[in-house]
N, C-alpha and C positions, 0 to 999 in steps of 0.2 A: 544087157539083152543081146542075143546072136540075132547077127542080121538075118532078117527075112523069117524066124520065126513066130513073133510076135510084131502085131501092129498097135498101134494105138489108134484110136480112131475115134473124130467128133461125127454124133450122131443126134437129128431131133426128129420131129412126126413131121412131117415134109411129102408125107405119100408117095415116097420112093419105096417100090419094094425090098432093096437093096435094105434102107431105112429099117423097115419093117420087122425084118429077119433079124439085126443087130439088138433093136428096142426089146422084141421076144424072146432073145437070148441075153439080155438085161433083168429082164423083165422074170425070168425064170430062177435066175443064181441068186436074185436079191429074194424070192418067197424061200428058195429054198438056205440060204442065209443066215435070214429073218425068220426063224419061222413061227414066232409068235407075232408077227406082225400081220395083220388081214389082207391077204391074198389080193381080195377087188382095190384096194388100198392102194398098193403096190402097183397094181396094173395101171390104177386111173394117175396116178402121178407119172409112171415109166412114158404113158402115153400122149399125157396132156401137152398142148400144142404149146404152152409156157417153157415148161421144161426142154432140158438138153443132155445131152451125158457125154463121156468117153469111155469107148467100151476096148477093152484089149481082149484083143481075139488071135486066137490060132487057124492055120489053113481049114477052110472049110467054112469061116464067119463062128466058127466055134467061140461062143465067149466065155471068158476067164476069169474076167475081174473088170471092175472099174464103175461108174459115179455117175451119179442121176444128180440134176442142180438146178435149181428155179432161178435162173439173173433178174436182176432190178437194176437195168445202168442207171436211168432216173435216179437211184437213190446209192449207187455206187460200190454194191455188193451182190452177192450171190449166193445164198441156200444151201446149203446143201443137204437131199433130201436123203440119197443113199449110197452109200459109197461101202464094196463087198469085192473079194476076191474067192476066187474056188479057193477051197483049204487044203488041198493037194498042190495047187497049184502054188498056194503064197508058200511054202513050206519049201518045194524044191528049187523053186527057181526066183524066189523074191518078188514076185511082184503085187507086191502089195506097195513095197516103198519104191518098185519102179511107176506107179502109179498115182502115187503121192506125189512125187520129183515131177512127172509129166506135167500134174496139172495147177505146177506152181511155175511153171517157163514160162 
């Protein structure tokens, strides 16, 4: 990754507008992803106060790629419900396995 292009970034529903804009742009590159997977689907997990993600984004909160995940510490593991990169994006610059690598440190 070249410094200060891309960020990684942990993101939940916390009613941070900041929050917000990141989940939305989560929340868009996975229907369009997915696209046989249902849209309200999508939105009610990207949203749900359980869930969490790391979204890699470009200047602007532009998102890119990265992973939507239900945790269960209680029971020692975590979900995962969606994990997507733009296909332009994973193709020129990798990040698909920079995203991978991320959310296994």
């Amino acid at each position: 990754m070249r410094k200060g292009v891309i960020q990684i970034v942990p993101v939940e529903n916390d009613k941070d507008p900041r929050s917000w804009v990141i989940l939305t742009g989560l929340k868009t590159l996975f229907q369009k992803q997915l696209p046989k997977m249902p849209r309200e689907y999508i939105a009610r997990l990207v949203y749900d106060s359980n869930s969490k993600g790391l979204a890699i984004i470009k200047k602007g909160y532009k998102v890119v790629g990265g992973i939507c995940y239900r945790p269960f510490a209680h029971r020692g593991f975590a979900e995962i419900v969606f994990f997507a990169t733009n296909s332009a994006d994973q193709e020129k610059a990798g990040l698909g396995l920079s995203s991978s690598t991320a959310s296994t440190d």
